[in-house]
C-alpha positions in Angstrom: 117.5 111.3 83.4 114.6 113.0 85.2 114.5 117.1 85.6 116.4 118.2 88.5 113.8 120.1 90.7 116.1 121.6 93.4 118.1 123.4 90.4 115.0 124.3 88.6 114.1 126.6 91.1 117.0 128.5 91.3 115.6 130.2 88.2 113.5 132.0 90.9 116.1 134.0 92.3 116.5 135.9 88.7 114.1 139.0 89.8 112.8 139.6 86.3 112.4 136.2 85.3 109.5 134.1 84.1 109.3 132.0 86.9 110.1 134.9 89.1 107.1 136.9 87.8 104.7 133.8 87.8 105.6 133.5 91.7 104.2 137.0 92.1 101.3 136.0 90.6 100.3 133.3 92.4 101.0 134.8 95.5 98.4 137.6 94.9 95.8 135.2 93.8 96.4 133.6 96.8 95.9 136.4 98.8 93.0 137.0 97.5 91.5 133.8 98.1 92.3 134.1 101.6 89.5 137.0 101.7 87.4 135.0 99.0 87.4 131.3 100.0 84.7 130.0 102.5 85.4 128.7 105.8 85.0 126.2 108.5 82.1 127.1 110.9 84.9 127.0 113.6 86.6 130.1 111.4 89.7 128.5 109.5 90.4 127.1 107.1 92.6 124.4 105.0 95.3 124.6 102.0 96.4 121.6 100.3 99.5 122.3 97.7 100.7 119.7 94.8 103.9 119.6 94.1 104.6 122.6 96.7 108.8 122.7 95.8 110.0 124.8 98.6 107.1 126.5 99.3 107.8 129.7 98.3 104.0 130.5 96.9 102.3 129.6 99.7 104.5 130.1 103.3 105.4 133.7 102.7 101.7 134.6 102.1 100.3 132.9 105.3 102.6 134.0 107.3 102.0 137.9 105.8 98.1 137.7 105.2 96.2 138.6 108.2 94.2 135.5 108.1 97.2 133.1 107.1 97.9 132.1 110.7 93.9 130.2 110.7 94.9 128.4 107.7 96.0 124.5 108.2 98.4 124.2 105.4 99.0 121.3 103.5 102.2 121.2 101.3 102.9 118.1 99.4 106.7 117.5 97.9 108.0 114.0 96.5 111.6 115.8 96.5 113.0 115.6 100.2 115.5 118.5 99.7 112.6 120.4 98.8 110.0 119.8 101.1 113.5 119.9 103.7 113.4 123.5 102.5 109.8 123.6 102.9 109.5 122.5 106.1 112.3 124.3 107.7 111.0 127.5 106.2 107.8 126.8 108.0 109.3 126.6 111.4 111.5 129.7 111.2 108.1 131.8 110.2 106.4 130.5 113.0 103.4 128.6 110.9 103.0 125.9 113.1 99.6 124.6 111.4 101.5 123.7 108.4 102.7 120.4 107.1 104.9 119.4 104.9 105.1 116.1 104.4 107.3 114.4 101.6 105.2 112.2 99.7 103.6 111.6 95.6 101.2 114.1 95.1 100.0 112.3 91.9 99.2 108.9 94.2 95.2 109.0 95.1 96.6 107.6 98.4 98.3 110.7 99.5 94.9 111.9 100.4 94.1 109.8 102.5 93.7 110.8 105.6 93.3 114.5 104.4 90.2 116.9 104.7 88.6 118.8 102.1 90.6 122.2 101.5 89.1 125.4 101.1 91.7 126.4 98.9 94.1 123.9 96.7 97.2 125.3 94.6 98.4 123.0 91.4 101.4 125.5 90.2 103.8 123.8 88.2 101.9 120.6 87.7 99.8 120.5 84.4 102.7 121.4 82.4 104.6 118.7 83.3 101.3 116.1 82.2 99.6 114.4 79.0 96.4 115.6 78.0 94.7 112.5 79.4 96.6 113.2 82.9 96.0 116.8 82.9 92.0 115.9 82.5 92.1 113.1 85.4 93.3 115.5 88.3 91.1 118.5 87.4 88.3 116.1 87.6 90.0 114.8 90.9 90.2 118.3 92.3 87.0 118.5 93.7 87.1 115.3 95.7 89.8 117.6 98.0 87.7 120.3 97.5 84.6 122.0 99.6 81.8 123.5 97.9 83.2 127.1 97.1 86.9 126.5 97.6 89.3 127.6 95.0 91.7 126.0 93.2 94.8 128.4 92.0 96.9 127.0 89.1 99.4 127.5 86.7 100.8 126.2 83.0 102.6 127.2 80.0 101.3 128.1 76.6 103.4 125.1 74.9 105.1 125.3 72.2 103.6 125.7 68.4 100.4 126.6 67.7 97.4 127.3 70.2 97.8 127.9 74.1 97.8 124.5 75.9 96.5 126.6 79.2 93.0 126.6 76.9 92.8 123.4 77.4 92.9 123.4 81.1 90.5 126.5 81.3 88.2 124.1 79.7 89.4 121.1 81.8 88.0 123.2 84.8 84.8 124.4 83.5 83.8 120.7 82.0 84.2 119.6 85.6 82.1 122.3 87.3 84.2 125.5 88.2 84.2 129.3 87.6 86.7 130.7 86.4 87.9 134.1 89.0 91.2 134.9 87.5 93.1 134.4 84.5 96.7 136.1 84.0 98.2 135.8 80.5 101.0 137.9 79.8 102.2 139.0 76.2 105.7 138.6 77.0 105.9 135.7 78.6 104.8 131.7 78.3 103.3 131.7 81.3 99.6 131.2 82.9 98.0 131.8 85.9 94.0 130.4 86.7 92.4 130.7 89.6 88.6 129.0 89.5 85.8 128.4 92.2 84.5 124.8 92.8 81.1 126.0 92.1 79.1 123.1 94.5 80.0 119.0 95.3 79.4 117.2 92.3 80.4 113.7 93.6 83.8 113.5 92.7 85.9 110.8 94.8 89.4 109.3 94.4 89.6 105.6 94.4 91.8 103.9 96.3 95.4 103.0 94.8 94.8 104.9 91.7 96.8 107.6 90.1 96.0 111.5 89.6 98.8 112.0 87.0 102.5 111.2 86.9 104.9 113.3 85.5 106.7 113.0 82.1 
């Protein structure tokens, strides 16, 4: 039986849990990088988020950050009570230029039809992948990517010995990124990254292949 998503995060709702302190986080590294990330000529910009859940990193940020209301947002859910959330959060803040669409995140297809993003968040993914996958959508990232966008992400230390976040901090700068941010708390499993695709490096996702798939 498969992890039940829609009751995993209802661990967010404890303030001064894990989950509930990653979410702060994130949310401040993505506030940043709507001051840090480059931009269309035209002035906005465009967000792309795997495995988005509800939302709840990304919509309350764009619709606070002074800038968030340029961004075309992107938020990509396989769960449909999720992205239901999602998307109905959306409307009630008014963020009309996002989209939530339900749909595999880890299918190349997904990204079809989708531009490059100035910024891309990956929170809750590489935790959830084998090495091998973990390794095959970093080095994916930068086909979604524009020169200079950044990429916010999170993972677990693992269990044993040795932090498996390590092994995504090197995942990204193998595959051509700098790191801007790295949050690694003493009292708690969690990780937070936030790197900058440093220029194109030729990256492209072939069609009807996989990113990763969960475990």
């Amino acid at each position: 039986m498969g992890q039940d998503w829609v009751r995993w995060h209802g661990d967010y709702e404890a303030p001064r849990s894990s989950l509930a302190r990653r979410l702060a986080v994130v949310r401040c590294h993505l506030w940043r990088a709507l001051g840090e990330a480059p931009r269309d000529p035209a002035g906005g910009r465009r967000l792309i988020s795997l495995c988005a859940g509800d939302g709840r990193d990304v919509l309350p940020v764009l619709a606070a950050h002074p800038a968030g209301t340029d961004v075309r947002g992107l938020l990509l859910e396989l769960d449909p009570e999720l992205s239901g959330r999602a998307r109905r959060t959306a409307g009630s803040m008014g963020l009309r230029s996002v989209d939530v669409r339900t749909v595999d995140a880890g299918a190349a297809d997904t990204y079809r039809d989708v531009g490059r993003a100035h910024i891309v968040l990956a929170c809750g993914v590489f935790g959830n992948l084998s090495d091998a996958d973990m390794r095959r959508t970093v080095a994916a990232l930068p086909a979604l990517m524009v020169p200079g966008g950044i990429v916010i992400w999170t993972r677990g230390r693992g269990l044993g010995a040795g932090d498996r976040s390590d092994d995504v901090r090197d995942g990204f700068a193998a595959y051509g990124f700098l790191e801007l941010a790295f949050v690694r708390p003493e009292d708690a499993r969690f990780r937070v990254g936030m790197s900058r695709l440093r220029k194109a490096n030729g990256a492209r996702l072939e069609p009807g292949a996989r990113l990763f798939q969960f475990l």
